[in-house]
C-alpha positions in Angstrom: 41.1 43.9 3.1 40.1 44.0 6.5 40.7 46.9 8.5 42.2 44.2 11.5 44.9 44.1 8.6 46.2 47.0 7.7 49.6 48.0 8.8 50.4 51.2 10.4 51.3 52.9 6.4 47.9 51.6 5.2 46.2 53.3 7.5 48.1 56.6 7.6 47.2 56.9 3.5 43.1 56.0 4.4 43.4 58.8 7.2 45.2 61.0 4.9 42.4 60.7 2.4 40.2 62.0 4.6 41.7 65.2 6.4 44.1 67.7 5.1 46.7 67.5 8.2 48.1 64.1 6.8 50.5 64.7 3.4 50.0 61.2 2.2 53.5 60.4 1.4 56.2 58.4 3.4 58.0 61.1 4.8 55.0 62.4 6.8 54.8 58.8 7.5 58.1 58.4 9.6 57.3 61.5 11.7 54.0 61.0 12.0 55.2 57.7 13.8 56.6 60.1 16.3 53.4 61.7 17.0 51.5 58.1 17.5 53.6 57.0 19.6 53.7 60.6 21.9 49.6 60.2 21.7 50.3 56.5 22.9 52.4 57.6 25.9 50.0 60.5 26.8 46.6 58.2 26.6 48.8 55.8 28.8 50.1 57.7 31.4 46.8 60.2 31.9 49.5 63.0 31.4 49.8 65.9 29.6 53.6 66.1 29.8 56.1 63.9 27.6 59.8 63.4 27.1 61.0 64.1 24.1 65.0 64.3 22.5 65.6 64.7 26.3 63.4 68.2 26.6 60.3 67.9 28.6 57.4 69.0 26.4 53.7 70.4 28.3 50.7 69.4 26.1 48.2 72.1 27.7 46.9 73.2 24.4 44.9 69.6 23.9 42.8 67.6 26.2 42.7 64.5 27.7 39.2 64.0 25.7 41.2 65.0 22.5 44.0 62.7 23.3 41.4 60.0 23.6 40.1 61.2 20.4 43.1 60.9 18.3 44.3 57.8 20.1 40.8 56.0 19.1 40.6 57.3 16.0 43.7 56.0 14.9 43.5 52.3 16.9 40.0 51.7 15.4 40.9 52.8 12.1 37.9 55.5 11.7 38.3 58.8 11.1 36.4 61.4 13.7 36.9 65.3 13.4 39.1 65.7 16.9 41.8 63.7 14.9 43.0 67.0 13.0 44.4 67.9 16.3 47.5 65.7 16.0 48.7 68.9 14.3 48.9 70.4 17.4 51.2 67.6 19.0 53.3 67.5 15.8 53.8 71.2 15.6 55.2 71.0 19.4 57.7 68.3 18.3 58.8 70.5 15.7 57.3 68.3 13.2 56.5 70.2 10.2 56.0 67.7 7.9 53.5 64.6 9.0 
Protein backbone atom coordinates (compact mmCIF):
# COMPACT_ATOMS: atom_id res chain seq x y z
CA UNK A 1 0.00 0.00 0.00
CA UNK A 2 1.06 3.35 -0.65
CA UNK A 3 2.36 5.36 2.01
CA UNK A 4 -0.25 8.39 0.61
CA UNK A 5 -2.59 5.70 2.18
CA UNK A 6 -2.06 4.86 5.27
CA UNK A 7 -4.17 6.24 8.07
CA UNK A 8 -2.90 7.85 11.10
CA UNK A 9 -2.84 3.92 13.11
CA UNK A 10 -0.92 2.47 10.17
CA UNK A 11 1.58 4.60 10.48
CA UNK A 12 1.96 4.82 14.24
CA UNK A 13 2.69 0.68 14.11
CA UNK A 14 5.47 1.38 10.95
CA UNK A 15 7.06 4.10 13.35
CA UNK A 16 6.73 1.93 16.26
CA UNK A 17 8.67 -0.77 14.45
CA UNK A 18 11.36 1.33 14.20
CA UNK A 19 12.12 3.17 17.56
CA UNK A 20 11.51 2.00 21.05
CA UNK A 21 9.51 5.33 22.23
CA UNK A 22 6.32 4.00 20.36
CA UNK A 23 4.54 0.73 22.34
CA UNK A 24 2.78 -0.42 19.28
CA UNK A 25 -0.54 -0.99 20.72
CA UNK A 26 -3.76 1.17 20.49
CA UNK A 27 -3.57 2.63 23.70
CA UNK A 28 -0.33 4.48 22.95
CA UNK A 29 -2.21 5.13 19.92
CA UNK A 30 -4.99 7.51 21.40
CA UNK A 31 -2.37 9.54 23.45
CA UNK A 32 0.02 9.64 21.08
CA UNK A 33 -2.75 11.47 19.00
CA UNK A 34 -2.36 14.06 21.66
CA UNK A 35 1.17 14.58 21.16
CA UNK A 36 0.66 14.97 17.08
CA UNK A 37 -1.59 17.22 17.32
CA UNK A 38 0.56 19.45 20.28
CA UNK A 39 3.66 18.99 17.60
CA UNK A 40 0.99 20.29 14.94
CA UNK A 41 0.16 23.33 16.91
CA UNK A 42 3.86 24.05 17.90
CA UNK A 43 5.20 23.71 14.02
CA UNK A 44 2.16 26.01 13.26
CA UNK A 45 2.40 28.74 15.53
CA UNK A 46 6.53 28.98 15.60
CA UNK A 47 5.90 28.64 19.43
CA UNK A 48 7.26 26.89 22.06
CA UNK A 49 4.35 27.29 24.44
CA UNK A 50 0.88 25.30 24.17
CA UNK A 51 -2.45 24.98 25.94
CA UNK A 52 -3.20 22.13 27.24
CA UNK A 53 -6.44 20.80 29.79
CA UNK A 54 -6.44 24.55 30.30
CA UNK A 55 -2.60 24.69 31.96
CA UNK A 56 -0.13 26.50 29.85
CA UNK A 57 2.76 24.12 29.12
CA UNK A 58 6.60 25.77 28.00
CA UNK A 59 8.40 23.39 25.52
CA UNK A 60 12.04 24.77 26.27
CA UNK A 61 13.59 21.45 26.51
CA UNK A 62 13.09 20.82 22.43
CA UNK A 63 13.78 22.98 19.51
CA UNK A 64 12.10 24.54 16.88
CA UNK A 65 14.59 22.26 14.52
CA UNK A 66 13.32 19.17 16.59
CA UNK A 67 9.79 20.16 16.31
CA UNK A 68 10.34 20.35 12.57
CA UNK A 69 11.91 17.04 12.87
CA UNK A 70 9.19 15.21 14.49
CA UNK A 71 6.44 17.05 12.58
CA UNK A 72 8.23 15.88 9.10
CA UNK A 73 9.03 12.77 10.17
CA UNK A 74 5.64 11.89 10.99
CA UNK A 75 3.71 13.83 7.77
CA UNK A 76 6.16 12.14 5.29
CA UNK A 77 5.91 8.90 6.79
CA UNK A 78 9.86 8.26 7.22
CA UNK A 79 11.43 7.68 10.27
CA UNK A 80 14.64 10.18 11.18
CA UNK A 81 16.41 9.81 14.61
CA UNK A 82 15.10 13.48 16.09
CA UNK A 83 11.67 11.65 16.13
CA UNK A 84 12.47 9.84 19.61
CA UNK A 85 12.06 13.25 20.93
CA UNK A 86 8.27 13.11 20.98
CA UNK A 87 9.03 11.49 24.39
CA UNK A 88 9.92 14.59 25.57
CA UNK A 89 6.52 16.31 24.63
CA UNK A 90 4.57 13.25 25.82
CA UNK A 91 6.35 13.15 29.15
CA UNK A 92 5.28 17.01 29.72
CA UNK A 93 1.60 16.06 28.94
CA UNK A 94 1.80 13.55 31.46
CA UNK A 95 1.66 10.96 28.87
CA UNK A 96 3.23 7.93 30.07
CA UNK A 97 2.03 5.59 27.82
CA UNK A 98 2.33 6.56 23.77
Amino acid sequence: MKKNRWTGYDRYLVFSDKTRVLKGNYNGYLNFRSVVEVVNTLHTKRSSTYLYNGELLTFNNISQTEIETIFNSWNECEYRRGFDKVRLIANKLNLKRI
